[in-house]
C-alpha positions, 0 to 999 in steps of 0.5 A, spaced: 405 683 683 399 688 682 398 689 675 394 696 675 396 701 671 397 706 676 395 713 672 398 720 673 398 728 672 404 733 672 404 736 680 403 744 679 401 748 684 400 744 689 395 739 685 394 734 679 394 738 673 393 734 666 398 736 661 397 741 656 397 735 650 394 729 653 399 725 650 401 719 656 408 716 656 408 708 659 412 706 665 414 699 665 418 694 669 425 693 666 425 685 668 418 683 664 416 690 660 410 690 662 406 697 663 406 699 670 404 706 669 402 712 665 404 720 665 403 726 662 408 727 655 408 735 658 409 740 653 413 747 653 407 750 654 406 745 661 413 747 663 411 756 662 406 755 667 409 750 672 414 756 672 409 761 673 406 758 678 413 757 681 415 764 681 408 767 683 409 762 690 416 765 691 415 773 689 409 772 694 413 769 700 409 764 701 416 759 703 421 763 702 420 769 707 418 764 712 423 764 718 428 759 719 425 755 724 418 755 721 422 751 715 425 747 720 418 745 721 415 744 716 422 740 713 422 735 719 414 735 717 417 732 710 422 727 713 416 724 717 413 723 711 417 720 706 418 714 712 411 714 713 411 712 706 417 707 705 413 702 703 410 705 698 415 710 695 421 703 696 415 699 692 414 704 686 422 706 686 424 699 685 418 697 680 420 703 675 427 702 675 430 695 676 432 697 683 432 691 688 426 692 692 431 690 699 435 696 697 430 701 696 426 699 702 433 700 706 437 705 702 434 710 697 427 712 702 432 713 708 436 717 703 431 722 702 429 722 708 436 724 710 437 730 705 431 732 707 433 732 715 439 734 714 438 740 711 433 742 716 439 741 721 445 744 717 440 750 716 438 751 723 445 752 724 447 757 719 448 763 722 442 769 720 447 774 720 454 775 720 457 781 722 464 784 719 469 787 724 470 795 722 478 797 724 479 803 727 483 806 721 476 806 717 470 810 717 464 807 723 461 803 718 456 797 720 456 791 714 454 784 714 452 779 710 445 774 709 443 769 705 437 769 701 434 764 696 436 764 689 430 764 686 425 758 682 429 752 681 429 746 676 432 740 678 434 734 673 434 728 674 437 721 671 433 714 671 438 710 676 437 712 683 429 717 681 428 719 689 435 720 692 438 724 686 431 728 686 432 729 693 440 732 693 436 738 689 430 740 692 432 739 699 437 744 699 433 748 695 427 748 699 431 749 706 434 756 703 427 758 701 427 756 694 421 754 689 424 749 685 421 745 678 422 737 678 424 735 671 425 726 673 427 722 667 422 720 663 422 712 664 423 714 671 418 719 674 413 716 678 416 716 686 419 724 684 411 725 683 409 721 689 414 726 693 411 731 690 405 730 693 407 727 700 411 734 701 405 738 699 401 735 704 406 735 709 406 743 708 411 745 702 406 751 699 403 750 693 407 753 687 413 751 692 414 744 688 413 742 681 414 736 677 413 735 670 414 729 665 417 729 658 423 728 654 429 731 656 431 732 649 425 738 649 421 738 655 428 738 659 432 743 655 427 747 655 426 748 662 434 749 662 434 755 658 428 758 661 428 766 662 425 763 669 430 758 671 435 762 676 438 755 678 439 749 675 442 742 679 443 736 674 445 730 674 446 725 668 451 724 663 457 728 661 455 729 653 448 732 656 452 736 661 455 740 656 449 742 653 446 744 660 451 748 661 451 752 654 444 753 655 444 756 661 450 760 660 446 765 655 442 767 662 448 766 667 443 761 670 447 759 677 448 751 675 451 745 679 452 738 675 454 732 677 456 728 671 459 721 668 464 718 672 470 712 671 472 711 676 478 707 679 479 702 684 486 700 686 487 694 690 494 695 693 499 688 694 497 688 702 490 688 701 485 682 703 483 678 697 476 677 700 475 683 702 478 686 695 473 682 692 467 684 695 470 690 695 470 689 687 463 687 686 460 692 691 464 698 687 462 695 679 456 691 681 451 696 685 444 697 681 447 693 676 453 697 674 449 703 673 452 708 678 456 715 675 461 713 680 461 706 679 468 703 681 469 699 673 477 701 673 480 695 677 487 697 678 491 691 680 498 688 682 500 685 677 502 678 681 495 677 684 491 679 678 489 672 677 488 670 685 484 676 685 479 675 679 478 667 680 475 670 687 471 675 684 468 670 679 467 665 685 462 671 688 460 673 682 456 666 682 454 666 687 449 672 686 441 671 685 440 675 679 433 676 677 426 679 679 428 686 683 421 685 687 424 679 690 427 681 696 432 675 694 435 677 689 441 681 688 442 684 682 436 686 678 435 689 670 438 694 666 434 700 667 432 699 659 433 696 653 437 702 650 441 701 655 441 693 654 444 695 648 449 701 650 453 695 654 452 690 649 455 694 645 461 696 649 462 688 651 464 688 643 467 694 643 472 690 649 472 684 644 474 687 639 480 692 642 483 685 644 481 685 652 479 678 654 473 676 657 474 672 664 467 671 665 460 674 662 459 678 656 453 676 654 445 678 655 442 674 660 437 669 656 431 663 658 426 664 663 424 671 667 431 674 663 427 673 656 421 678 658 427 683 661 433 687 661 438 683 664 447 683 662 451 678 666 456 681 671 462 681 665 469 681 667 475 683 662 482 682 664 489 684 661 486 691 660 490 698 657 488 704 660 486 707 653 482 702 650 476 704 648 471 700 654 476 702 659 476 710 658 469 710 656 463 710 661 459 703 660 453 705 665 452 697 665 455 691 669 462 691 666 469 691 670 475 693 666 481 690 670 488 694 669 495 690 672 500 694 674 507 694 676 509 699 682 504 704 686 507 710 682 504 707 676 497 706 679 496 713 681 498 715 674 493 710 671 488 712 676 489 719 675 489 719 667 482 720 666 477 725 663 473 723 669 473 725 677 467 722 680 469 718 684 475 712 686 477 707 692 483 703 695 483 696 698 489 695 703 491 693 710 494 699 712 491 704 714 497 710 713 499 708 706 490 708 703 490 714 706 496 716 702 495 714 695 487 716 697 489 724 697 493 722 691 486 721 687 483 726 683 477 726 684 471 727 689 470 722 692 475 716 695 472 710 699 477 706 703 475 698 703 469 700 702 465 703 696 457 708 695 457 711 701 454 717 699 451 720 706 447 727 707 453 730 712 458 730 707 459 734 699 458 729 694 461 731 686 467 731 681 473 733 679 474 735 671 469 732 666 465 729 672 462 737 673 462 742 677 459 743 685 457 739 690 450 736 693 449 734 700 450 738 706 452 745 707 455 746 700 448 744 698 445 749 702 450 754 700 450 753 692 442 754 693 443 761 696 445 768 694 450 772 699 448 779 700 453 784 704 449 790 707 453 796 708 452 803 713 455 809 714 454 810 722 456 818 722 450 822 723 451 826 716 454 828 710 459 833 713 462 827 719 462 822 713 470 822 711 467 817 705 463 824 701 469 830 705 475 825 702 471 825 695 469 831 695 461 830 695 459 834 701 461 842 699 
């Protein structure tokens, strides 16, 4: 593996620009702790002029008043970039964040990709102008209404998937003519700066995207309340959700937030056992657990809670969990040592509430696992819907598994919950998963699979899990303010019926 410390600045106006400060933040791979990166701690000083810059480029119509199809261009341009630098965009994403170097090679680059493509296909479907009809018993009257771009934008953006969550912001953002201040995780922020840099050159004017790095607790919360910031797109915990919201409320700032999840799997009695199984450790286990709309509430016919989890436990086995940079590993670290710590704790927490642990439990120790961040895949069993673990969100891989005894009470056990990001069905009959599915209250239901998160559909929750959607025309339409345009076709104020009816033309 390359030990070169790779050395970064904030991306502002178009260029590498030193931070204010001069203070630098180390990156490190979570599987070894080893230093791969240096960035700018920027100030709140960084992010007035990184703001600046964003609205000078937007007030000049540099972006935002160029045509659609010249959008089109340019975002396509983008698109063909981001392939073109898979190898190096996967390699960093995987190095930073613990992901497995064969995921972010094959989905989280081709994702980015993908918003970017479909934001330029959606917006060179919308129409430019769309006309009202004008009844007869009306005064002659032509309205319509366009869409414009809200303004200067902030994105921010949590530490598990850097590049696809970014990309759910600023791709819509630019495709409706916006300029937009990224503000990624701290201990992820390398690939949304490499982005940065990569749209630029594909022909995103200067100023149009920004990115600094800084905590979120200063840096990001400063740039949430900022007189500056029209629009905000977060993703990351409810807790830090809520404090987003209150702080963009005092400027009425447009905001959409994608938030925490618990999300429930409810296995149905006619489901596979191999494919319930698989179905289990592709909703609970993906990127290690850390997923806001991680499958960690199996719901389970009572009957087959045993054959089931001795299935789950067989897989799990099976599983390569090590270096992320290996193509074969599957599962690779926790993303930090505080996180490391969070999951732990939450194991205890289980523990001590009563649950039992079928397998796991404990931090992953000897060899590469001394050096890194690593939690074996965990299993409770005979869980209750409102123990602690099972209705909290644990970040980490650590399933809840909840028995049941009739469909009514699994819906209801599914449904109780603060959350609503995301929930699944595993069954054989197709009719009766898509009837419990609309039952679920949440945004998102998968159906014998889990993750599916595509560019062409909305992507967002119900209840504490936020508000909005990101990805394909919603997206482009939470990025947009409607403006209706009114005229009055009589010739003068004598043939207005509007000024003789009122009487303001005597």
């Amino acid at each position: 593996m390359n030990k070169e410390i790779l050395e970064y600045q904030l991306f502002i106006d178009g260029q590498w620009t030193a931070g204010e400060s001069g203070e630098m933040m180390d990156v490190i791979n979570p599987s070894n702790r080893e230093v791969v990166a240096r960035v700018p701690r920027a100030t709140q000083g960084d992010v007035d002029i990184a703001l600046q810059s964003a609205r000078a480029a937007f007030e000049s119509g540099v972006w935002s008043n160029k045509t659609i199809d010249e959008k089109v261009e340019v975002l396509t341009r983008a698109t063909m970039a981001v392939l073109a630098n898979k190898d190096k965009l996967a390699w960093l994403e995987a190095l930073t964040s613990g992901a497995t170097l064969r995921r972010t090679s094959f989905v989280d680059v081709m994702s980015v990709a993908g918003s970017l493509a479909m934001s330029a296909a959606i917006l060179k479907q919308l129409p430019e102008v769309e006309h009202a009809i004008c009844p007869p018993w009306v005064a002659p009257m032509h309205s319509y209404t366009i869409r414009e771009p809200i303004g200067v934008c902030a994105g921010i953006t949590p530490w598990n998937f850097p590049m696809i969550l970014a990309a759910y912001k600023f791709a819509p953002a630019l495709a409706m003519g916006n300029s937009i201040v990224m503000k990624p995780a701290s201990i992820t922020p390398v690939t949304t700066l490499e982005l940065a840099k990569i749209l630029t050159d594909a022909g995103i004017p200067p100023g149009v995207f920004n990115v600094i790095t800084g905590p979120g607790a200063s840096i990001g919360n400063y740039l949430a309340a900022h007189p500056q910031v029209d629009k905000i797109g977060f993703t990351g915990s409810t807790e830090v959700g809520r404090q987003i919201a209150h702080l963009a409320a005092d400027g009425i700032k447009r905001v959409t937030l994608e938030l925490g999840g618990k999300s429930p799997l409810i296995i149905l009695d006619d489901a596979d056992i191999d494919m319930a199984s698989s179905m289990t450790l592709l909703a609970f286990l993906t990127h290690s657990g850390q997923v806001c709309e991680s499958g960690t509430r199996l719901l389970v016919p009572r009957k087959m809670q045993d054959q089931l989890v001795e299935a789950i436990i067989d897989k799990i086995k099976k599983l390569n969990i090590g270096d992320q940079m290996d193509l074969a590993t599957d599962l690779g670290p926790i993303a930090s040592a505080q996180q490391l710590q969070t999951i732990m704790n939450y194991v205890k927490i289980g523990q001590d509430e009563g649950a039992q642990i079928a397998y796991g439990g404990n931090r992953l120790q000897g060899g590469i696992y001394d050096n890194g961040f690593f939690h074996e895949p965990t299993i409770f069993i005979n869980c209750t819907n409102q123990m602690q673990h099972v209705r909290e969100e644990i970040f980490g891989p650590v399933q809840c598994v909840i028995p049941y005894d009739d469909l009514d009470e699994a819906i209801a056990i599914a449904n109780d919950s603060p959350y609503g990001l995301g929930g699944g069905v595993c069954s054989t009959n197709t009719t009766r998963a898509q009837q419990v599915a609309k039952r679920m209250r949440t945004g998102s239901v998968w159906i014998n699979t889990w993750h599916i998160l595509r560019p062409d559909v909305p992507f967002g929750g119900y209840k504490e899990s936020g508000y909005g959607r990101e990805n394909c025309y919603h997206a482009l339409m939470a990025y947009s303010e409607v403006k209706h345009i009114c005229q009055d076709l009589t010739p003068d104020a004598r043939s207005s019926f509007i000024y003789t009816f009122l009487g303001f033309n005597r």
